[in-house]
PQR file with spaces between the fields and no chain letter, atoms N, CA, C, O and H, PARSE charges and radii, in Angstrom:
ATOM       1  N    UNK     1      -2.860    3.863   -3.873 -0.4000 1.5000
ATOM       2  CA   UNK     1      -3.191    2.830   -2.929 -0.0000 2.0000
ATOM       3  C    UNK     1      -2.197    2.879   -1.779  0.5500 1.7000
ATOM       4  O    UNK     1      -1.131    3.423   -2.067 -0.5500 1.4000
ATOM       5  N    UNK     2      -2.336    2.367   -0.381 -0.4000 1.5000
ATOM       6  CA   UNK     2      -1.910    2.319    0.321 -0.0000 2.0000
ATOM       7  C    UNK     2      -1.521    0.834    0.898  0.5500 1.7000
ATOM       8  O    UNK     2      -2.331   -0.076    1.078 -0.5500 1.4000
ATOM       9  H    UNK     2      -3.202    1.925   -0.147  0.4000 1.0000
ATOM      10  N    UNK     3       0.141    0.771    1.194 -0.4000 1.5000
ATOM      11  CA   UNK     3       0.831   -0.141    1.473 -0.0000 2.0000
ATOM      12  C    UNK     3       0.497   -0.461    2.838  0.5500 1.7000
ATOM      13  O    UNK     3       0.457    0.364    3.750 -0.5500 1.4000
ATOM      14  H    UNK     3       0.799    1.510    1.048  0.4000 1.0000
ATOM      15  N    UNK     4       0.259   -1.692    2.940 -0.4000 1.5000
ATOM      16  CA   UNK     4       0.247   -2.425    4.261 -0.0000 2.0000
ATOM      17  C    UNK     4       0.943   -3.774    4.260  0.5500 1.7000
ATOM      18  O    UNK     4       1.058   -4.565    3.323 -0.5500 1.4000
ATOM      19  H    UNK     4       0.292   -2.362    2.199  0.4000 1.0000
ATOM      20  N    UNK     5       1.511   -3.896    5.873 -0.4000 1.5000
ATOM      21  CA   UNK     5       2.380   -5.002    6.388 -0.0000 2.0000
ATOM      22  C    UNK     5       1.958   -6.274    6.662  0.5500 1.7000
ATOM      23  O    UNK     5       2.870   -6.748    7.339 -0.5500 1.4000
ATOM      24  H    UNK     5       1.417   -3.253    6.633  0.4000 1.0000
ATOM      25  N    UNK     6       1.161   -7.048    6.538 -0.4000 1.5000
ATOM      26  CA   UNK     6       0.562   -8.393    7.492 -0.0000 2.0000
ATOM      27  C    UNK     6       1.612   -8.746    8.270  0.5500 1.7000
ATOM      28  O    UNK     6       2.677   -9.186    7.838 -0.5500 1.4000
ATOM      29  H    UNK     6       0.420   -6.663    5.989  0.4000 1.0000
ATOM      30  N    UNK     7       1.304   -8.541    9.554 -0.4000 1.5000
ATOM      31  CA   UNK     7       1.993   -8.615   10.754 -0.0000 2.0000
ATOM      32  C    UNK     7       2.654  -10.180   10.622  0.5500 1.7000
ATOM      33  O    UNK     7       3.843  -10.496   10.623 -0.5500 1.4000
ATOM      34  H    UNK     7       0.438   -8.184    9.906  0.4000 1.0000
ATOM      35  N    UNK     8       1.450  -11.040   10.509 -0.4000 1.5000
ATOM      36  CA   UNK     8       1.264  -12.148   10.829 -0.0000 2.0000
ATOM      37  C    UNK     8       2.145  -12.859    9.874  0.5500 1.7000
ATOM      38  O    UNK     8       2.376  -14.029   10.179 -0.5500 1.4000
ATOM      39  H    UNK     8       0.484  -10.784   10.508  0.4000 1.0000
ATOM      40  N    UNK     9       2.749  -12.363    8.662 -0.4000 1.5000
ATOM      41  CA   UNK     9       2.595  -13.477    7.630 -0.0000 2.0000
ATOM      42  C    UNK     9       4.296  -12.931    7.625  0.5500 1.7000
ATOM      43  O    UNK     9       4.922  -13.991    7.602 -0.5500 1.4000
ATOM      44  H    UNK     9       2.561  -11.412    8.414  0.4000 1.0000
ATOM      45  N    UNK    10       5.348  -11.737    7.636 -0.4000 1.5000
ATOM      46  CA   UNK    10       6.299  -11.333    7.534 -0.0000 2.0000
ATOM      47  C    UNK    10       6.872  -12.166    8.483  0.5500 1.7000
ATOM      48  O    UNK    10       6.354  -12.615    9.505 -0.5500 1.4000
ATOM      49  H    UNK    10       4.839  -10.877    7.655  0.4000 1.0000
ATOM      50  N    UNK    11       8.457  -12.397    7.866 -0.4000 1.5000
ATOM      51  CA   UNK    11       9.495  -13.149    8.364 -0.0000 2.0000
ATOM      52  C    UNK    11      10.833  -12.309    8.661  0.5500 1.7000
ATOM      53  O    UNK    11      11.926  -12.616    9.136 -0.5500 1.4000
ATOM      54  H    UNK    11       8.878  -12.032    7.035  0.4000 1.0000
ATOM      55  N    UNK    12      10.280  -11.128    8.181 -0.4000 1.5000
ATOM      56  CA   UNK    12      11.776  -10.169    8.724 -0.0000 2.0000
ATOM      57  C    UNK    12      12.743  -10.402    7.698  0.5500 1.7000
ATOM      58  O    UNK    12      13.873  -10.226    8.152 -0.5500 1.4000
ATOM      59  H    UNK    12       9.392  -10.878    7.795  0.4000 1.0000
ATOM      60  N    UNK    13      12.743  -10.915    5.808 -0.4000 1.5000
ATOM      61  CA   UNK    13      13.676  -11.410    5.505 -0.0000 2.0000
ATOM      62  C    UNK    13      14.902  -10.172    4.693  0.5500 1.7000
ATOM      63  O    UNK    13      16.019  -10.467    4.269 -0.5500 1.4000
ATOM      64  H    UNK    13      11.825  -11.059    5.439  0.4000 1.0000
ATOM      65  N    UNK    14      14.122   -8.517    4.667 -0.4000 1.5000
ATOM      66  CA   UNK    14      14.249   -7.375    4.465 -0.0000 2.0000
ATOM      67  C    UNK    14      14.176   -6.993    3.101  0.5500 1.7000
ATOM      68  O    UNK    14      14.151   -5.767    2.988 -0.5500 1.4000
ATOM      69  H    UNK    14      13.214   -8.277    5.011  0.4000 1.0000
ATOM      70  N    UNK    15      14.135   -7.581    2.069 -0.4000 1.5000
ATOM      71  CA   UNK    15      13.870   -7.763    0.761 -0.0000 2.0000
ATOM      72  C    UNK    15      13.681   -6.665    0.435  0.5500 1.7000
ATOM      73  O    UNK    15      14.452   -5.915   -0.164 -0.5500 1.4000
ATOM      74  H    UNK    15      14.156   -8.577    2.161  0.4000 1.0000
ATOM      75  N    UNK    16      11.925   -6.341    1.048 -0.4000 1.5000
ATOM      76  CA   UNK    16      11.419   -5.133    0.689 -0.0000 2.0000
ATOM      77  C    UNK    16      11.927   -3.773    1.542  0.5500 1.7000
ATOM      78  O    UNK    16      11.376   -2.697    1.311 -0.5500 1.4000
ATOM      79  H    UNK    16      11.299   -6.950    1.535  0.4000 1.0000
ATOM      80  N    UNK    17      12.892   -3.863    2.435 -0.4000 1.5000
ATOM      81  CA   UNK    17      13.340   -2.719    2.975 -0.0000 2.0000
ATOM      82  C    UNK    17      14.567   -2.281    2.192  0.5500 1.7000
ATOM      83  O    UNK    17      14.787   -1.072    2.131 -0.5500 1.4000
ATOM      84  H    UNK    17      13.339   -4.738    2.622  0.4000 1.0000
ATOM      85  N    UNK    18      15.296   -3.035    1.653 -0.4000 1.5000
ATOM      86  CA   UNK    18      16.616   -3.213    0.731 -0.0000 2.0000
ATOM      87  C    UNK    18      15.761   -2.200   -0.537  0.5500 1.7000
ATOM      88  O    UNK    18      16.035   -1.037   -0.833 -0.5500 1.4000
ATOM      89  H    UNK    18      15.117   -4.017    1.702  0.4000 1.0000
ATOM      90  N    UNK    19      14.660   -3.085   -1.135 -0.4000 1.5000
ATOM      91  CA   UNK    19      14.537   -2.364   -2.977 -0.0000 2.0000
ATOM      92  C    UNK    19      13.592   -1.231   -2.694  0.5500 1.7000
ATOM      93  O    UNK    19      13.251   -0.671   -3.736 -0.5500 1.4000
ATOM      94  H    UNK    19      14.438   -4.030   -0.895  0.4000 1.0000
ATOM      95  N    UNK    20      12.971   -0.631   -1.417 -0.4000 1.5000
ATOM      96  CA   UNK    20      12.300    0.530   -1.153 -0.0000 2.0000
ATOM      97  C    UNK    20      13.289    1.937   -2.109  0.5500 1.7000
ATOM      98  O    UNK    20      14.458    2.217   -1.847 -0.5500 1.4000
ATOM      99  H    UNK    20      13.248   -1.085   -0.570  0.4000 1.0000
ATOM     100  N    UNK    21      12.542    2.548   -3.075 -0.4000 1.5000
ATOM     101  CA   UNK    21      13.373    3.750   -3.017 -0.0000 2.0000
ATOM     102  C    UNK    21      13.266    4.642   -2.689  0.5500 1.7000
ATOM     103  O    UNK    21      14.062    5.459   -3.150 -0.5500 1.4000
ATOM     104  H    UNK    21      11.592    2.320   -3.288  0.4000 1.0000
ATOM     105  N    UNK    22      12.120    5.203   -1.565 -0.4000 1.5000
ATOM     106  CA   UNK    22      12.445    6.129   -0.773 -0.0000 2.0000
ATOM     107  C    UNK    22      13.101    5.516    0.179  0.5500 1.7000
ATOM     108  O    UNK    22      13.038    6.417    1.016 -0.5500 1.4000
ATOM     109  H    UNK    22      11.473    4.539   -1.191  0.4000 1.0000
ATOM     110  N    UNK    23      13.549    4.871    0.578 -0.4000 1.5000
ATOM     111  CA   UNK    23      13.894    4.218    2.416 -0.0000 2.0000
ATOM     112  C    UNK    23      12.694    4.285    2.960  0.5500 1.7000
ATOM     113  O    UNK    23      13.003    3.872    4.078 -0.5500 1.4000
ATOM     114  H    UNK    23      13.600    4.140   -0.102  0.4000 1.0000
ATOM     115  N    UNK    24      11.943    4.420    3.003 -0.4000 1.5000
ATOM     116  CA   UNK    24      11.015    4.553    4.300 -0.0000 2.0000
ATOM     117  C    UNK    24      10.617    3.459    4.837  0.5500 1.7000
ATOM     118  O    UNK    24       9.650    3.523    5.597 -0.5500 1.4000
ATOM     119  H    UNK    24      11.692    4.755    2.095  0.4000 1.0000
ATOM     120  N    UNK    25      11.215    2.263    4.599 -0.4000 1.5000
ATOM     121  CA   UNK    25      10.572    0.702    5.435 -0.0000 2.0000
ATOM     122  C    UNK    25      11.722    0.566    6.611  0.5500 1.7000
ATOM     123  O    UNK    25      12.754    1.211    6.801 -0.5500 1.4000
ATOM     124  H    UNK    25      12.000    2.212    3.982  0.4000 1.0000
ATOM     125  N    UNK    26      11.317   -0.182    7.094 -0.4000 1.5000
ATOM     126  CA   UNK    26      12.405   -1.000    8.345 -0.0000 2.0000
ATOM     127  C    UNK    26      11.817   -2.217    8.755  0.5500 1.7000
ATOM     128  O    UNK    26      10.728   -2.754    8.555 -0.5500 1.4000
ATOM     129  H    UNK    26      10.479   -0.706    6.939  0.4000 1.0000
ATOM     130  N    UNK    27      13.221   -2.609    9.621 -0.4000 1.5000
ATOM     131  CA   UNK    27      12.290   -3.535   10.814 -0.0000 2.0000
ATOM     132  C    UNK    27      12.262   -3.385   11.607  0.5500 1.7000
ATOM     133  O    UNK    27      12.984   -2.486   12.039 -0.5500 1.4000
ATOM     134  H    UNK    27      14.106   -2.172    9.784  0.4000 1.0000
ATOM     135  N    UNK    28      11.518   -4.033   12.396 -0.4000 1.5000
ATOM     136  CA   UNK    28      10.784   -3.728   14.114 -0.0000 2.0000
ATOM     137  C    UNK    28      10.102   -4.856   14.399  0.5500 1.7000
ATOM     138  O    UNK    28       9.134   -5.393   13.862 -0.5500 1.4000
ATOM     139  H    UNK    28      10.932   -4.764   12.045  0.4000 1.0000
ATOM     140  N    UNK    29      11.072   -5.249   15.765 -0.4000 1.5000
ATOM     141  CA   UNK    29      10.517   -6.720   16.438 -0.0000 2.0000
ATOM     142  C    UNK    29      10.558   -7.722   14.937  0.5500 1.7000
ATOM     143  O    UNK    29       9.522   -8.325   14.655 -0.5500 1.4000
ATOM     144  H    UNK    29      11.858   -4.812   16.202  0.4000 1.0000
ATOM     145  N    UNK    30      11.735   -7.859   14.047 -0.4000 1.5000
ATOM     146  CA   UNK    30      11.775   -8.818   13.125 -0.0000 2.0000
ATOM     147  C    UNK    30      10.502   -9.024   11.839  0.5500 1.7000
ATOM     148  O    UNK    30      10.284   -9.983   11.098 -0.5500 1.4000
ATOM     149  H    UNK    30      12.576   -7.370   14.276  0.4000 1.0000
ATOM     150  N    UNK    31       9.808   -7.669   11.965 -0.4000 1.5000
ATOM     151  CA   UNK    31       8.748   -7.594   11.308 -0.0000 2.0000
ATOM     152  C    UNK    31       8.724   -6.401   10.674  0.5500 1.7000
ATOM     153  O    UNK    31       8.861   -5.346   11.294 -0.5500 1.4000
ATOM     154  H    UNK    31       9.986   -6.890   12.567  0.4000 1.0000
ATOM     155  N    UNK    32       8.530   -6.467    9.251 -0.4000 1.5000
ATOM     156  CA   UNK    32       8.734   -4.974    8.054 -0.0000 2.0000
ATOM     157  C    UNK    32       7.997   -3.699    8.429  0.5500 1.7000
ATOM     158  O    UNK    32       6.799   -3.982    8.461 -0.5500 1.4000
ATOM     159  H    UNK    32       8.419   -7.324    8.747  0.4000 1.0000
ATOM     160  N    UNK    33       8.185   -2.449    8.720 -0.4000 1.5000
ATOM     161  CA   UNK    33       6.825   -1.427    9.413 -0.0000 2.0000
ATOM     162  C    UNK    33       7.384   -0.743    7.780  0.5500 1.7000
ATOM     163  O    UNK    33       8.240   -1.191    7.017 -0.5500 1.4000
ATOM     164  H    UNK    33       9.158   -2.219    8.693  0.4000 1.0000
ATOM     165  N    UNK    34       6.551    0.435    7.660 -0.4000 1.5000
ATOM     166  CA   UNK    34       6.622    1.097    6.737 -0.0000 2.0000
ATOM     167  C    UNK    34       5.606    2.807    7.314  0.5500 1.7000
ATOM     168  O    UNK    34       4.764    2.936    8.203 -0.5500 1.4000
ATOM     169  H    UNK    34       5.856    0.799    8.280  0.4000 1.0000
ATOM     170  N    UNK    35       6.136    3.751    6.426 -0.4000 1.5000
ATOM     171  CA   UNK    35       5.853    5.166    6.923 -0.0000 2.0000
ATOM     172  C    UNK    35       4.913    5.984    5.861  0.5500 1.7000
ATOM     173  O    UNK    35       5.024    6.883    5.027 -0.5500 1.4000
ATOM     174  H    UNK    35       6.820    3.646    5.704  0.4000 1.0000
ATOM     175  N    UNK    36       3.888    5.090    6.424 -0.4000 1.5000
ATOM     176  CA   UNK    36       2.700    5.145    5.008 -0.0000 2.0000
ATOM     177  C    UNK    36       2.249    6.928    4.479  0.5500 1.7000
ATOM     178  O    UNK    36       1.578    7.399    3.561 -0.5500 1.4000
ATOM     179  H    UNK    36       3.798    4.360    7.101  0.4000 1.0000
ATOM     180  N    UNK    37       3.023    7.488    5.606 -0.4000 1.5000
ATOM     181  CA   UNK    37       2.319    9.052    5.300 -0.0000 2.0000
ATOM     182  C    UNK    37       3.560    9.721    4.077  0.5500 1.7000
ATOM     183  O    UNK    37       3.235   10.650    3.337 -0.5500 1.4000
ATOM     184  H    UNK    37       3.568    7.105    6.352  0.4000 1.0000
ATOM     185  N    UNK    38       4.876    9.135    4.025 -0.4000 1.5000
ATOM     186  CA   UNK    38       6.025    9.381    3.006 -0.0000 2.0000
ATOM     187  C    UNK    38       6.323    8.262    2.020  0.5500 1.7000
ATOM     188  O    UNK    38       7.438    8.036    1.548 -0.5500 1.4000
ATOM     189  H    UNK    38       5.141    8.381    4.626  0.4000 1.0000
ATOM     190  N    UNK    39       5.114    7.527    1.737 -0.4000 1.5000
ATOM     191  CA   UNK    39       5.253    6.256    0.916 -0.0000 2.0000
ATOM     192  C    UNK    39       5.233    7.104   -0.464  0.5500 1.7000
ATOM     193  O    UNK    39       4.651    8.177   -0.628 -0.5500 1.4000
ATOM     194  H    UNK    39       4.208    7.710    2.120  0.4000 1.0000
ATOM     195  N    UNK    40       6.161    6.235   -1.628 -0.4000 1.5000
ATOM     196  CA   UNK    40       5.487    7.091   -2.973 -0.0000 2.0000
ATOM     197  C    UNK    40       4.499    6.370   -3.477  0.5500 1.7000
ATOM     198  O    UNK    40       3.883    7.044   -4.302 -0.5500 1.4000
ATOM     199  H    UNK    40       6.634    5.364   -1.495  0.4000 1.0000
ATOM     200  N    UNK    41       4.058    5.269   -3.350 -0.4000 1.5000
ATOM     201  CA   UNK    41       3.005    4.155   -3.895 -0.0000 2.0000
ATOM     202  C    UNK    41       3.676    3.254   -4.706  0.5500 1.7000
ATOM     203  O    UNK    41       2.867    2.505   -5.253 -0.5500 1.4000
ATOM     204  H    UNK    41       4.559    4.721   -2.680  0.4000 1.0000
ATOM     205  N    UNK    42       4.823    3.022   -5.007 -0.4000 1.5000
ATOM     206  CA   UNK    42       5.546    2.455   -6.383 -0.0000 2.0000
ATOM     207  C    UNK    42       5.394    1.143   -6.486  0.5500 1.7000
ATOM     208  O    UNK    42       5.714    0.560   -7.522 -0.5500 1.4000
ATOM     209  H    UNK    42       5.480    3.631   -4.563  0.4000 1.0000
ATOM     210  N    UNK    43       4.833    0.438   -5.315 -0.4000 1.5000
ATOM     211  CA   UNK    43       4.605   -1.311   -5.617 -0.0000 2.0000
ATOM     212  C    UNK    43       5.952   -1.850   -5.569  0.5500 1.7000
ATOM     213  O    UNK    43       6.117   -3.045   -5.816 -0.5500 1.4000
ATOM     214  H    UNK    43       4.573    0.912   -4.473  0.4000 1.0000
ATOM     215  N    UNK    44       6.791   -1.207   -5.321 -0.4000 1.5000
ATOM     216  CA   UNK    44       8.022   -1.981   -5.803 -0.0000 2.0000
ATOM     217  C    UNK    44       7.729   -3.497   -4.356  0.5500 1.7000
ATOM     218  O    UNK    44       7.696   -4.706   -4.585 -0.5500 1.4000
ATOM     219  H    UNK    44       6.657   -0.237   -5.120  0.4000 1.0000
ATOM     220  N    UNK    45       7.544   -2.692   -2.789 -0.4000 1.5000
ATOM     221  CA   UNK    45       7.695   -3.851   -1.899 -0.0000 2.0000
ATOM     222  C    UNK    45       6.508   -5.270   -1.764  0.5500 1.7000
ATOM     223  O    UNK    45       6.493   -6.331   -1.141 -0.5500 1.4000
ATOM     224  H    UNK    45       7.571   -1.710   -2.604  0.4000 1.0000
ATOM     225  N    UNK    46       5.509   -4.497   -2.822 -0.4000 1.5000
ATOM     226  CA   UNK    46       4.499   -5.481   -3.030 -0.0000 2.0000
ATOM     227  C    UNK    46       5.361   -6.441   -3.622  0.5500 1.7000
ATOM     228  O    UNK    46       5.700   -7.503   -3.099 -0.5500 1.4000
ATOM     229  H    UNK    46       5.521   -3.635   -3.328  0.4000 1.0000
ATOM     230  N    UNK    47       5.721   -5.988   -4.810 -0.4000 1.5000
ATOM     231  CA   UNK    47       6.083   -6.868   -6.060 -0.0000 2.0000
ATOM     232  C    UNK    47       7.315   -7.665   -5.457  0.5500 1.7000
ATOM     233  O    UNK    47       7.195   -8.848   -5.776 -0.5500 1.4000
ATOM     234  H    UNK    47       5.445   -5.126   -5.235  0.4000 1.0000
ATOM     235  N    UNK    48       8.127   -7.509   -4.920 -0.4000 1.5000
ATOM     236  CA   UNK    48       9.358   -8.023   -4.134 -0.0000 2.0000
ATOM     237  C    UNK    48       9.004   -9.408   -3.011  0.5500 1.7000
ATOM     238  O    UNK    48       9.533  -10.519   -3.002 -0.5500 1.4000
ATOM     239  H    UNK    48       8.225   -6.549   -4.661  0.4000 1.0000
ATOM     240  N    UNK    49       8.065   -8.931   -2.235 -0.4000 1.5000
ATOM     241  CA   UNK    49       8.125   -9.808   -1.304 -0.0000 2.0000
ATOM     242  C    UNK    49       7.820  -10.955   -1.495  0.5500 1.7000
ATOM     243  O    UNK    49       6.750  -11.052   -2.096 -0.5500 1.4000
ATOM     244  H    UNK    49       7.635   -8.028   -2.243  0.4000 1.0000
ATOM     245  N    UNK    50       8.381  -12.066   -1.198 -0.4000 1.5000
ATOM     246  CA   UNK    50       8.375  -13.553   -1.969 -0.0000 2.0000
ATOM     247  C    UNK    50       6.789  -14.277   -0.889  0.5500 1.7000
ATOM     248  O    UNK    50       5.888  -15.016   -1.288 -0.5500 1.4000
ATOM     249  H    UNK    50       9.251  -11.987   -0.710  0.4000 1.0000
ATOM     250  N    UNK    51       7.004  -13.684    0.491 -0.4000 1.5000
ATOM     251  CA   UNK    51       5.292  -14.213    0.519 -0.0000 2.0000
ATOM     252  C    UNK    51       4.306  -13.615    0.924  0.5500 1.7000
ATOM     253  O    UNK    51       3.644  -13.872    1.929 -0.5500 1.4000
ATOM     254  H    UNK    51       7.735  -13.084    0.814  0.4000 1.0000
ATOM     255  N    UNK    52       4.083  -12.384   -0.206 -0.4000 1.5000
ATOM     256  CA   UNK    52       2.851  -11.935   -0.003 -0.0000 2.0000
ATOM     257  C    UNK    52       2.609  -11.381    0.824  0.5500 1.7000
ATOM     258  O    UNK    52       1.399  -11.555    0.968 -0.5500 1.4000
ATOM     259  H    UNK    52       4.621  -12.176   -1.023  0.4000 1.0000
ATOM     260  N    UNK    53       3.249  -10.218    2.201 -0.4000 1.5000
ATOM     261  CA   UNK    53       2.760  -10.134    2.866 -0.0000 2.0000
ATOM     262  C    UNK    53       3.001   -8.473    2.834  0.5500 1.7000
ATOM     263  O    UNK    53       3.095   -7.948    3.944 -0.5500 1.4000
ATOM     264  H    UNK    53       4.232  -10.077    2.084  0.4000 1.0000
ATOM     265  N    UNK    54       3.086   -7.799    1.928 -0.4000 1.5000
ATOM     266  CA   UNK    54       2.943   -6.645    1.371 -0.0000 2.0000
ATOM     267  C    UNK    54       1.559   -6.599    0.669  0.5500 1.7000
ATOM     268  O    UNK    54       1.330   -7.203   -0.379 -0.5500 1.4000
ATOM     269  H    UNK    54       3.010   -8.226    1.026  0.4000 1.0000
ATOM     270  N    UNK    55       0.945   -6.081    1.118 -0.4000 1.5000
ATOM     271  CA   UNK    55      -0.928   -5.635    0.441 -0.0000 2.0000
ATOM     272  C    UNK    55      -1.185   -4.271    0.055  0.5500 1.7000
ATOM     273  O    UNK    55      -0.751   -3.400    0.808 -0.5500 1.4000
ATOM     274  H    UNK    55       1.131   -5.590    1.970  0.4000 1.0000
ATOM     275  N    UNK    56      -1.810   -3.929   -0.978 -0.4000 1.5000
ATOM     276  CA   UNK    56      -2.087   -2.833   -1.059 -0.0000 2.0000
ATOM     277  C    UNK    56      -3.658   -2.754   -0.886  0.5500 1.7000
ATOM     278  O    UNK    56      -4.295   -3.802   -0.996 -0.5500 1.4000
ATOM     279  H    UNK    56      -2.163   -4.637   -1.590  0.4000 1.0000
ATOM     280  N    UNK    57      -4.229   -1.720   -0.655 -0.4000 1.5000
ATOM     281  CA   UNK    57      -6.152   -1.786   -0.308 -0.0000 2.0000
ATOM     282  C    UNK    57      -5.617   -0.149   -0.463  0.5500 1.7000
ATOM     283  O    UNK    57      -4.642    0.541   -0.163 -0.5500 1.4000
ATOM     284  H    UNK    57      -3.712   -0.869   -0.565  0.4000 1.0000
ATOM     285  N    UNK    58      -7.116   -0.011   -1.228 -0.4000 1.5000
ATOM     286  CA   UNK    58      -7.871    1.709   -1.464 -0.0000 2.0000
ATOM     287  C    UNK    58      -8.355    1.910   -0.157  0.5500 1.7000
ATOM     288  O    UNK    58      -8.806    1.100    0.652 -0.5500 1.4000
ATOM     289  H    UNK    58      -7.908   -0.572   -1.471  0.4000 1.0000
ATOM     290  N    UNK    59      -8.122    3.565   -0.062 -0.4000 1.5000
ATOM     291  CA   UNK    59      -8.325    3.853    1.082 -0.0000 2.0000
ATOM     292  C    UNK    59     -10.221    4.063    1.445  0.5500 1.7000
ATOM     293  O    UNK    59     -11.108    4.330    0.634 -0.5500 1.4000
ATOM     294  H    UNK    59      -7.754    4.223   -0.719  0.4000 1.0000
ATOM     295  N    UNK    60     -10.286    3.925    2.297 -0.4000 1.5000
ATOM     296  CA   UNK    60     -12.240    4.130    2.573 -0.0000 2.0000
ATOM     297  C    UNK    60     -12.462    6.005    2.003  0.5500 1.7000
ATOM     298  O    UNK    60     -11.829    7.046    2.178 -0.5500 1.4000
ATOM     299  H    UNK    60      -9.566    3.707    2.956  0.4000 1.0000
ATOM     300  N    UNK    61     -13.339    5.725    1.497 -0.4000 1.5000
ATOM     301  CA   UNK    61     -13.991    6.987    0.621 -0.0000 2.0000
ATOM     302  C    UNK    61     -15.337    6.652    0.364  0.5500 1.7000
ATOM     303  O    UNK    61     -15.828    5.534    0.211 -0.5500 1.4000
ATOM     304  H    UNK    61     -13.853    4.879    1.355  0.4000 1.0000
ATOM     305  N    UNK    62     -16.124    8.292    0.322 -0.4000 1.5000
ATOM     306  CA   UNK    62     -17.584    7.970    0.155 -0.0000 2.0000
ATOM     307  C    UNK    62     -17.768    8.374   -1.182  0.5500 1.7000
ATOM     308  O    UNK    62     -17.520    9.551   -1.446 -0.5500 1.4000
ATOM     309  H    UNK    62     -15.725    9.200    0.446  0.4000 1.0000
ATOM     310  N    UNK    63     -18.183    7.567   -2.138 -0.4000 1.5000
ATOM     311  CA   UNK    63     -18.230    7.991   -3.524 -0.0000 2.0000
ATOM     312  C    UNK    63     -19.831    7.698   -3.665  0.5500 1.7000
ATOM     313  O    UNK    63     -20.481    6.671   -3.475 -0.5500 1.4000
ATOM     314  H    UNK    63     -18.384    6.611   -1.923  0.4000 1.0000
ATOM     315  N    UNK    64     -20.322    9.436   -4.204 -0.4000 1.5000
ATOM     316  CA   UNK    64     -22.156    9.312   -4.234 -0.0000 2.0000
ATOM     317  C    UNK    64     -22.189    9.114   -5.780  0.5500 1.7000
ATOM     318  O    UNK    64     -21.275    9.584   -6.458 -0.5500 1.4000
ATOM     319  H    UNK    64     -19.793   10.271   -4.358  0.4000 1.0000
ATOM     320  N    UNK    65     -23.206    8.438   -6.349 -0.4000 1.5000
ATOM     321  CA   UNK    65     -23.563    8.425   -7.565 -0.0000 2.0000
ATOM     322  C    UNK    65     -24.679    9.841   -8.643  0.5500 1.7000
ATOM     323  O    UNK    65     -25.256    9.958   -9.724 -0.5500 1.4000
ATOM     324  H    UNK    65     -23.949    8.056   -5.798  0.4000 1.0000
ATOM     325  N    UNK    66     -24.282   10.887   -6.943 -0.4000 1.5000
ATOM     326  CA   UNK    66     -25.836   12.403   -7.039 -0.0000 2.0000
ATOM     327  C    UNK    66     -24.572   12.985   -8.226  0.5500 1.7000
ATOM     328  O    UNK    66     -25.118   13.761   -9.010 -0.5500 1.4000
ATOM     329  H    UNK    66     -23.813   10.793   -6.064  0.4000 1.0000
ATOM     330  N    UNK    67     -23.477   12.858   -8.456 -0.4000 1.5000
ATOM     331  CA   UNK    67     -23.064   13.842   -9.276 -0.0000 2.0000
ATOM     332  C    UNK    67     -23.661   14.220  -10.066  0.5500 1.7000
ATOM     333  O    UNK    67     -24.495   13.500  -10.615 -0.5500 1.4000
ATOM     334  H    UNK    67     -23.033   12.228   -7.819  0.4000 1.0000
ATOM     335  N    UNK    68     -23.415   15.789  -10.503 -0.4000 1.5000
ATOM     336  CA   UNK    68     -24.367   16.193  -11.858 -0.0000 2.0000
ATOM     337  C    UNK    68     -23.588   15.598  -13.481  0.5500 1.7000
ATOM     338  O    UNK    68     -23.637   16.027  -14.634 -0.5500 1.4000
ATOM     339  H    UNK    68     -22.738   16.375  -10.057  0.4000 1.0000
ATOM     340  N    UNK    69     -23.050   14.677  -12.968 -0.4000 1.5000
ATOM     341  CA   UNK    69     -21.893   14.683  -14.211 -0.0000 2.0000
ATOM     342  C    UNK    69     -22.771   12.915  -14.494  0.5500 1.7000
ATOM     343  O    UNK    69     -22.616   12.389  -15.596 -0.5500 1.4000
ATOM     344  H    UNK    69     -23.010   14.328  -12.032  0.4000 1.0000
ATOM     345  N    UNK    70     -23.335   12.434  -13.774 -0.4000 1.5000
ATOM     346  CA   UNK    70     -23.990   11.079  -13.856 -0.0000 2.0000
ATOM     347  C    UNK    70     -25.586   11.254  -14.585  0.5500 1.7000
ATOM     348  O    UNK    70     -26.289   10.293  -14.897 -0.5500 1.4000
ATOM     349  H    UNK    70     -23.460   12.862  -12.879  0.4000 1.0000
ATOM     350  N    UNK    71     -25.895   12.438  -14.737 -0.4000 1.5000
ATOM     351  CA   UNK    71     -27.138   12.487  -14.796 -0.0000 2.0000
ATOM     352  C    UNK    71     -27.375   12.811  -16.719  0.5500 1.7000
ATOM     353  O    UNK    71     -26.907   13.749  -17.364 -0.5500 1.4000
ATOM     354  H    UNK    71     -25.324   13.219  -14.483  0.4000 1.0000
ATOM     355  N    UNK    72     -28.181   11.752  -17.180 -0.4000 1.5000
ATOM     356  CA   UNK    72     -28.362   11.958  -18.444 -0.0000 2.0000
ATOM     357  C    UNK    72     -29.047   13.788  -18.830  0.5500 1.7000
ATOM     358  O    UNK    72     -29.946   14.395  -18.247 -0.5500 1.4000
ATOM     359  H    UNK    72     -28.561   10.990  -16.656  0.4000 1.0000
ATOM     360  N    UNK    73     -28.090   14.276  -20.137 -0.4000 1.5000
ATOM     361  CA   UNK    73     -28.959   15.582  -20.066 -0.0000 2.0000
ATOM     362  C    UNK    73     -29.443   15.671  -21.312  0.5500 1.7000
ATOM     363  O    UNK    73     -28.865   15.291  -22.330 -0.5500 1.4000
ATOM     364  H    UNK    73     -27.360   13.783  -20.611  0.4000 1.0000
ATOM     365  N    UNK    74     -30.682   16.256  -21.226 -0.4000 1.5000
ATOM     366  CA   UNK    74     -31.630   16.247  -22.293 -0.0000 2.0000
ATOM     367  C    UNK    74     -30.911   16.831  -23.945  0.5500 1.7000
ATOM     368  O    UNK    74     -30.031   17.679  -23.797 -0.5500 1.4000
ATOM     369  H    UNK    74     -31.152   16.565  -20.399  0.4000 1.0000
ATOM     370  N    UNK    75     -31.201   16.472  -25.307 -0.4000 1.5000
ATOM     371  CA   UNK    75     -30.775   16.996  -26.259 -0.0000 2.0000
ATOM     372  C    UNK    75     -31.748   17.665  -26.820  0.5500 1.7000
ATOM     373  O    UNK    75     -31.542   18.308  -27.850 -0.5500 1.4000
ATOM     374  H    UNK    75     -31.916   15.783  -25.428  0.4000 1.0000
């Protein structure tokens, strides 16, 4: 999953830039950014931030149900 910031809702309090263990967060303009292409996924800044304003969301993907692996096969 991929980490995202709510602009709106961050207070700059660095929490989640402190327990990151790659480093890859900061701040900017008093607001948490993060370097989603060197993220490891670990949840740690989800789980940290006291309000919520760390989200994670699946990325958009087209998943067809045509697989041949869906299709009942005869016995």
């Amino acid at each position: 999953m991929v980490p995202t910031i709510d602009a709106f809702k961050c207070d700059g309090c660095k929490i989640c830039v402190l327990q990151c263990p790659p480093q890859i967060m900061g701040i900017v303009k008093n607001v948490a950014v993060i370097i989603t292409d060197l993220c490891e996924e670990c949840g740690i800044c989800n789980d940290v931030c006291p309000i919520g304003a760390v989200r994670f969301h699946l990325p958009e993907r087209e998943y067809t149900a045509d697989h041949p692996a869906y299709h009942a096969h005869p016995r």
